[in-house]
Residue, then its C-alpha position, 0 to 999 in steps of 0.5 A: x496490538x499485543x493483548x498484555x494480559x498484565x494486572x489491570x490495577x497497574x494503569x489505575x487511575x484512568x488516563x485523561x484523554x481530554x489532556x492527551x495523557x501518555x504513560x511510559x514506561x522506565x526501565x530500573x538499570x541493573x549492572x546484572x544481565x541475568x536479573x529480573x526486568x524492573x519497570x515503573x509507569x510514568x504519566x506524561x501530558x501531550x497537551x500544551x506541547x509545541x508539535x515540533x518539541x521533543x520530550x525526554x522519553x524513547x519511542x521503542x518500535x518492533x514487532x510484537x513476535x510470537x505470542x506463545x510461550x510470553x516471557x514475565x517482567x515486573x511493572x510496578x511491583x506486579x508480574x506482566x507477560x510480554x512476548x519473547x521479542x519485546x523481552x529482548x528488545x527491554x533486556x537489551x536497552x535496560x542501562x547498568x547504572x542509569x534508568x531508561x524511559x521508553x515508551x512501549x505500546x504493550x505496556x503503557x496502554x491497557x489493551x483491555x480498556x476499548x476506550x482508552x485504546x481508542x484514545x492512545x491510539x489516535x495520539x500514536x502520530x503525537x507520541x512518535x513525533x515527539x519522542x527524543x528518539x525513536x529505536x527501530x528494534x530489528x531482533x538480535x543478531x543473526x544472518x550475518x547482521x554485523x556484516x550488513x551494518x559493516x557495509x552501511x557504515x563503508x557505503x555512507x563514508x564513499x557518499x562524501x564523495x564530491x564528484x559523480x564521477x568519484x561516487x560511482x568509481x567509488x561504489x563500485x568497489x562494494x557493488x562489483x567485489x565479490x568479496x562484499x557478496x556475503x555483506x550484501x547477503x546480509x542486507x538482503x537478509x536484514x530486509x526479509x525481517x518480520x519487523x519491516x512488514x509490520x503496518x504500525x512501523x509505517x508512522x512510527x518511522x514516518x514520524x521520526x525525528x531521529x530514529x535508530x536501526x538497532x539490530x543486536x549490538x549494532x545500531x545505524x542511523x535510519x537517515x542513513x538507510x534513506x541516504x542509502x536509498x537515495x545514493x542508489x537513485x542517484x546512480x540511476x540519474x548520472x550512469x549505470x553501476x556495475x554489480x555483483x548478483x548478491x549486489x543486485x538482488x539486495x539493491x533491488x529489493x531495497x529499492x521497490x521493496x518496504x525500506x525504499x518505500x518507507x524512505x520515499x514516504x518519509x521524504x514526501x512527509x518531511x517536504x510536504x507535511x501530512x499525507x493525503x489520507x489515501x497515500x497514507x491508506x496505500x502505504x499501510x495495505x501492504x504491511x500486516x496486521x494481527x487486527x485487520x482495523x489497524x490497516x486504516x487506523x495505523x494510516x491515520x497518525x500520517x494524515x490530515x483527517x479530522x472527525x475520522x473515529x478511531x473505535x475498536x468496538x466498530x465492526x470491520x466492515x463498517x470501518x473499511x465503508x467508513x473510509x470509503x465514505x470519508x474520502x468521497x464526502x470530505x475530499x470529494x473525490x472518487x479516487x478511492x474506488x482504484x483500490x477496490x481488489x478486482x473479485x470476479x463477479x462469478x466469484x461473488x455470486x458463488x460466495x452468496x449463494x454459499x452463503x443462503x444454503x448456511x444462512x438462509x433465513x438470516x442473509x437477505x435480513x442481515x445484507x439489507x441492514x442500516x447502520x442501527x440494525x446493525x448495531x441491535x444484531x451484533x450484540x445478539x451472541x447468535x447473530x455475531x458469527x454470522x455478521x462476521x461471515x457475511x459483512x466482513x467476508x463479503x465486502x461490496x465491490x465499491x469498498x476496498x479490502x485494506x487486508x488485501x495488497x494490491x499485487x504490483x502492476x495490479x492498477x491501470x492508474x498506479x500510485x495516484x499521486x498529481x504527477x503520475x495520475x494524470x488522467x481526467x475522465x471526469x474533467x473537473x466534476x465533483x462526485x454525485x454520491x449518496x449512501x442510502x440507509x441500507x450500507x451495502x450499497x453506494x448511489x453514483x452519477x455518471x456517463x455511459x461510455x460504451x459497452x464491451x464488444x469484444x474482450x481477448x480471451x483468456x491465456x493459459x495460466x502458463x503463459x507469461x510471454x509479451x510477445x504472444x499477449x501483444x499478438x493475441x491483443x492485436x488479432x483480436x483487434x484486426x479480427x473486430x475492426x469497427x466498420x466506422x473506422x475510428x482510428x483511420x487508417x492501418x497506421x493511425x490503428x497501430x499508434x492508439x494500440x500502442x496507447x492503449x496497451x501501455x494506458x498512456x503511459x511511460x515506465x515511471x507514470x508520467x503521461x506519454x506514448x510507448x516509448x519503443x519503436x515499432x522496429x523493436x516491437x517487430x524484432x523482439x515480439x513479430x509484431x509486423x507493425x508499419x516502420x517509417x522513419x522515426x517511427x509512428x507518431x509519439x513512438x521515440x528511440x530510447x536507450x536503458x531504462x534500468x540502472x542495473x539491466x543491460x537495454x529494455x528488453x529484460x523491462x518490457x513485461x513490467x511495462x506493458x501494464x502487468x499483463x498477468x493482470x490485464x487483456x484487450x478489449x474492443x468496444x461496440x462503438x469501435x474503441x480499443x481498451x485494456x481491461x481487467x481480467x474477468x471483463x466480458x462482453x455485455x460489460x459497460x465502461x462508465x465516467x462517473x463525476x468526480x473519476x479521475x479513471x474509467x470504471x468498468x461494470x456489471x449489470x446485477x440481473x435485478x434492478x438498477x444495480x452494478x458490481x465493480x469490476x474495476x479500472x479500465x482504459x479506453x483510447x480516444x481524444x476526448x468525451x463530452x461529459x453528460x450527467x446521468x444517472x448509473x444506478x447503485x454500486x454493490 
């Protein structure tokens, strides 16, 4: 959040957090354009309120913008700074002969109270839900935003459209019409800007009753911004569309990009409630934060998560682990670990030992720390940067680093959601987790698998070809074939390579074998496989998988489970799996309880110890699950 620098006197006396008290803010109406902004602070009482009634007040949603060069307004009598975008969003709302009430973060919280911030804070998801409305500033016009608005209001009236056929007809008018390419310019632009990637965006339009696209002069229903998304989905159900490459390029980033994602997040919320707290977590890690906190605390408004603390004061390490054992203890599930970003194990090891030549006599005491410990040093003025360099800039394997966005096609198990991550490595086990004193580590039970025999070596950073990754992946399993042969025959071998390069799954996450057939592998990528009629087994025909694209082939390096991210691997006991980059032989592929999805570990060189390097997938029928003992995650 925005640290106002306004006079402290103005939020006196203090809210009463145990009332769930509010302040907003109402701006004085001013038929003069150039006058002073004016503003009074209000009280208002969140408690005793029905969850679903709304309140008088407008919720002002934006990016705070450049800090430098603040803009002054009056509040209460007394000269406050904001940023230029808030000053501009405040003189374009302000009414010429009525008072409007908003409520606005910067200035209805005093930034520089921690314990009132940490209580307004945890009611952002109340103050969203309830407000009249809520106006998604966007900034003033630019980039042909008026043309962008101009489409949307043309798009919306072709949606009325009784009939598919009449819809589609209708559409392409403005998708395959050159003359609407600098309209969907426009939109593409009105995508790329700051506000759409900020992370406290996600509840406040999440949360919404009733939100406004306000953008300049122009303002549009945000419903309507779902619906766009939701017409263009449609599309890809009942036949394909024609379209321009201005077209094209906007559709697609709508669609895969923040506002789609926003639109689909709303639609899940309206239909079921509450998000579970790691959809919410993934939702956030993708937007930007100016304090790295507020990646977990801004996810918190959208979730089902009682005695989760909001505090400021908490270093940020101790959040991220917080969250880590919050998930694994409360909802008793080691889903989390997917969301851990694959840092190479060298990579770490080098990161420590740059760290012992800095802070040699300091690094073994500081990473051996308890909670308590932690709490007397940091208060320490010598010790702080210290902590910050080692515990904040050296995260275990096991904690996800919520600053980091996973890059897409960067996790074996996608989106984990009950549709699309359907694998049970762990059957219906619970975890077996302790969280000993010293917090860099995690205590897990398991089942040893196998280890790594054999993993594909590295291709040239150049490279991004399928063809020459599925070549290299499948020499490099002819070249170790296990002499038990688990897989049977040449053509039962081919089938599990198949299953294994694209993890089990279809395009869309849902369980199925690769979806084309061996004939197309031989043709596109010289595969030589075996064709027989029909194919092998599980392999099926299939026409376009893409609404705008002319056949599967344009879609396959997407598909093939990111190959920039992933390689083959052979294990000792003959099982074919993909794995991350940065995999060696000597690795160890392990089940633990309560996993929905193999991990794949490191073995420290000194005692029971393991680093994560992270998902990995291996084709077989079945595991008989066997509790033991793995040892500790750091």
């Amino acid at each position: 959040m925005f640290s106002s620098p306004a006079p402290r006197s103005i939020y006196a006396p203090a809210l009463n957090a145990k009332l769930g008290e509010i302040r907003t803010v109402t701006i004085l109406a001013s038929v003069n354009r150039v006058d002073e902004i004016q503003c009074e602070l209000n009280r208002r009482t969140l408690s005793g309120v029905n969850e679903d009634q709304k309140m008088s007040y407008l919720a002002l949603s934006y990016v705070w913008g450049d800090t430098r060069n603040p803009k002054t307004i009056r509040v209460n009598g007394e000269t406050v700074s904001v940023t230029q975008n808030l000053f501009v969003a405040l003189a374009h709302f302000r009414q010429m002969t009525r008072p409007i009430e908003l409520w606005v973060d910067a200035l209805c919280i005093n930034q520089h109270d921690i314990p009132e911030r940490n209580a307004q804070v945890q009611l952002m998801g109340a103050i969203y839900r309830r407000a009249s409305a809520v106006l998604m500033w966007l900034g003033p016009e630019a980039d042909n935003s008026n043309m962008a608005f101009d489409l949307f209001q043309t798009i919306h009236a072709t949606s009325e459209r009784s009939t598919d056929e009449e819809l589609l007809s209708s559409l392409e008018r403005v998708t395959n019409n050159h003359s609407y390419d600098r309209h969907w310019k426009a939109v593409e632009s009105l995508q790329q800007r700051p506000y759409w990637s900020r992370v406290w965006i996600v509840q406040e339009i999440v949360l919404c009753s009733h939100g406004l696209v306000c953008c300049g002069p122009r303002h549009h229903p945000w419903v309507n911004f779902n619906l766009l998304v939701a017409i263009f989905n449609k599309i890809g159900k009942i036949g394909k569309i024609a379209c321009t490459s201005n077209c094209l390029s906007a559709l697609s980033r709508l669609h895969r990009e923040r506002v789609g994602m926003l639109a689909a997040a709303q639609k899940c919320f309206d239909e079921g409630g509450k998000l579970p707290l790691l959809d919410a977590l993934v939702l956030c890690r993708h937007q930007k934060a100016t304090d790295p906190r507020d990646h977990v605390y801004g996810a918190l408004g959208l979730t089902d998560s009682p005695g989760f603390e909001i505090n400021y004061d908490k270093p940020l390490f101790l959040v991220y682990r917080e969250v880590v054992k919050y998930s694994v203890t409360r909802l008793q599930s080691l889903d989390i670990l997917c969301e851990c970003i694959p840092i190479a194990y060298a990579h770490r090891m080098a990161k420590l030992k740059d760290l012992n030549d800095q802070y040699h006599s300091h690094l073994e005491p500081v990473m051996s720390l308890d909670e308590g410990g932690f709490e007397h040093l940091k208060n320490c003025a010598n010790c702080r940067p210290i902590l910050g360099a080692i515990w904040d800039d050296m995260l275990p394997s096991w904690i996800p680093d919520w600053r980091l966005s996973l890059p897409r096609g960067g996790k074996l198990s996608g989106h984990p959601t009950p549709e699309t991550l359907w694998y049970r490595a762990s059957r219906n086990t619970l975890p077996d987790v302790r969280f000993p004193p010293n917090m860099q580590y995690m205590v897990v039970s398991g089942v040893f698998f196998d280890t790594l025999q054999t993993v594909m070596p590295l291709k040239p950073e150049t490279d991004t070809s399928v063809e020459i990754h599925l070549q290299a992946a499948w020499s490099t399993w002819c070249n170790n074939i296990h002499p038990k042969g688990i897989y049977g025959d040449l053509k039962s071998q081919q089938e599990a390579f198949l299953q294994t390069v694209v993890a089990g799954k279809t395009p869309d996450g849902g369980r199925g074998a690769c979806p084309i057939p061996v004939a197309k592998l031989n043709e596109w990528y010289g595969m030589r496989f075996i064709t027989t009629e029909g194919g092998p087994t599980g392999v099926v025909e299939t026409g376009p998988d893409s609404l705008y694209s002319g056949g599967l082939m344009p879609r396959v390096s997407s598909f093939y489970m990111a190959h920039k991210f992933f390689t083959f691997a052979a294990t000792r006991r003959g099982f074919m799996g993909t794995m991350l980059y940065g995999a060696e032989a000597g690795d160890i592929v392990v089940v633990l309880l309560g996993a929905r999805i193999p991990f794949l570990l490191r073995k420290y060189e000194d005692g029971d110890k393991y680093f994560l390097i992270g998902e990995c997938c291996t084709y077989l029928q079945y595991i008989r699950l066997i509790r033991s003992s793995v040892g500790s995650l750091c």
